[in-house]
C-alpha angles and dihedrals in degrees: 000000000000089000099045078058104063111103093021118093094234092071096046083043091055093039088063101045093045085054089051096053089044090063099042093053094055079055089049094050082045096060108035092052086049105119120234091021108196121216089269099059093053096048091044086052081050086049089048095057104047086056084053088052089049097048094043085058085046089056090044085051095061090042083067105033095047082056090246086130123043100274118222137144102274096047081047091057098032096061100045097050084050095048092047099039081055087047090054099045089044090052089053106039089047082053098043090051095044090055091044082044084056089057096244102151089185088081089072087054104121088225086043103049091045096052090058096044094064095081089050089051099040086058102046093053101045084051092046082051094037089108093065103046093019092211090139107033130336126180111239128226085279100059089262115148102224129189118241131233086261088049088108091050089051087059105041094048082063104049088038089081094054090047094038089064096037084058088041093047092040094053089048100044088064093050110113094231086049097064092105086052096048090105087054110050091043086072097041078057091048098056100077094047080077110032098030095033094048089038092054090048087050099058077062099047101028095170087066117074099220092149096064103055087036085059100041095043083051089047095048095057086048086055092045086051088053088049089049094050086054099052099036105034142066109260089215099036107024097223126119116299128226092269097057086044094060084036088052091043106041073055101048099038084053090050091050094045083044092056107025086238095139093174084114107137127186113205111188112187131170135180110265113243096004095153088058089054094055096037082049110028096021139237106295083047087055084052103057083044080059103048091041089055092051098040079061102044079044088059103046092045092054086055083080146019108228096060123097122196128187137160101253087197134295102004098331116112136184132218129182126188119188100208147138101210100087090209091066090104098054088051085059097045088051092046090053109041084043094050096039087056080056093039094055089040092067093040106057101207127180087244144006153260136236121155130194116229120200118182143179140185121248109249115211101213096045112035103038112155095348123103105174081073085064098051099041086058095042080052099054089061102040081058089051098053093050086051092053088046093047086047093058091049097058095047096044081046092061098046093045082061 
């Protein structure tokens, strides 16, 4: 049957979409074998697959419309309803995962996810009962499938879901708290310029299969900025690991050589007495210490663009400002002592948290190029500082005898 299909459009259609699943699939073994999956990666192999099922009805579909299967009515219909129900459920699924990628827990919210849901079933089941009011499609009196007054309703209700989240992504990329997530909201915006905007050119041409490579090109970035998480950020915190800290400073420290700026400031900080957190509280309780640290440090460093965080390894982190106004790091010092009082607040923990901060200025003639120059001075006055605190516990501790 392969071979009754060359020359004719049906073969190279099903060609490409065949391509498209075979790829997918690899992405889908990828991700499923990947150890420590996060809820994410689950629901983004769920969100694979159901692209594969959706360009495998699209295959059956051309099988119908080229004539290679007797074509009738019902099969008409059949494949259609098929073809658009997938195209519904795909739509939804892709926009249920982008807003879960974005880290936006409410979607899982059973009001929530029920409320988003309704355009998806309202669609689905318009295009299963299309047959009876024949607002979609209907098939004429010569066997012709035609498209229905609601046709462009059909469509629009599945390319509303893609656009939804790119408006949504665009207004929040440009939100001042958001600055951290920027990257990641430009290619949720991205995403629908190749599933929405091929989609769209293929209602129009319908014998060329746009779409599929539009959904699996779209489907193959996300999957590079999942690599890249994992390369570049903490498993536990999500901030920036030690890697993309030496990668974001080997480029700073040549820009400020480059262009003789020296306002480059390191700023090492670590929570005091965290070994006796974990010996006392446990592990998993060392860990939310850990996370609510970095939701904080998170939060100071999107106030402004031009400061970097990352998790330098146990309870050290790093910060580096790139700024003129020599009383930055105080700011910061200030932010984060006054939102992790918040932070902890709102936690109740059976203990809290302090942490000691040492800092130093990059020096042009003698570090160079080296950072471990800059930590180990940072270091020496984050030392110091424990060693003041300490100082005034032990003497508050003696009067108080």
């Amino acid at each position: 049957m392969i071979n009754d299909l060359v020359g004719d459009y049906a073969f190279y259609y099903i060609e490409a979409n065949a391509f498209c699943i075979l790829l997918l699939f690899i992405l889908y073994i990828k991700t499923s074998h990947s150890v420590d999956r996060q809820r994410r990666q689950i629901v983004f192999g769920e969100t694979l697959a159901t692209a594969m099922v959706y360009l495998a009805t699209d295959m059956f579909w051309v099988l119908v419309d080229s004539g290679r299967i007797t074509t009738t009515p019902f099969l008409l219909y059949l494949t259609n309803i098929i073809y658009y129900c997938a195209a519904s459920i795909m739509a939804y699924v892709v926009s249920y995962f982008m807003v879960l990628y974005e880290g936006d827990k409410r979607i899982d919210e059973p009001l929530t996810h029920f409320l988003s849901a309704i355009p998806c079933a309202l669609n689905v089941v318009a295009t299963v009962t299309t047959p009876l009011h024949k607002m979609y499609i209907y098939v004429d009196g010569d066997g012709e499938l035609v498209t229905g007054a609601l046709y462009p309703l059909l469509i629009l209700l599945i390319i509303a879901y893609p656009i939804a989240v790119a408006v949504r992504a665009l207004f929040r990329a440009f939100l001042k708290e958001n600055y951290a997530k920027r990257n990641m909201y430009k290619a949720m915006m991205y995403f629908p310029v190749f599933s929405v905007g091929l989609g769209l050119v293929q209602v129009f041409h319908t014998r060329i299969p746009f779409l599929c490579f539009g959904l699996t090109i779209a489907l193959l970035l996300t999957y590079i900025e999942f690599t890249e998480d994992l390369v570049s950020l903490d498993p536990l915190t999500k901030l920036n690991n030690r890697n993309e800290l030496y990668r974001y400073m080997a480029g700073k420290m040549n820009s400020m050589r480059n262009t003789g700026e020296t306002g480059l400031y390191l700023m090492i900080m670590d929570i005091d007495h965290f070994k006796n957190i974990n010996d006392t509280y446990g592990h998993n309780m060392g860990d939310r210490a850990l996370k609510i640290l970095a939701k904080v440090l998170k939060k100071v460093c999107s106030y402004k663009p031009d400061r970097f965080v990352s998790r330098f390894g146990g309870d050290e982190f790093i910060i580096v400002v790139e700024s003129s106004d020599k009383y930055e790091v105080e700011r910061i010092r200030e932010d984060i002592n006054t939102l992790l009082k918040k932070a902890l607040s709102a936690e109740q923990l059976p203990f809290s948290i302090d942490v000691s901060i040492g800092w130093t200025r990059y020096a042009q003639g003698t570090d160079k190029s080296n950072l471990n120059n800059l930590i180990e001075r940072a270091d020496i006055m984050l030392y110091e500082e424990k060693k003041t605190k300490h100082g005034k516990m032990k003497k508050t501790l003696e009067m108080v005898s």
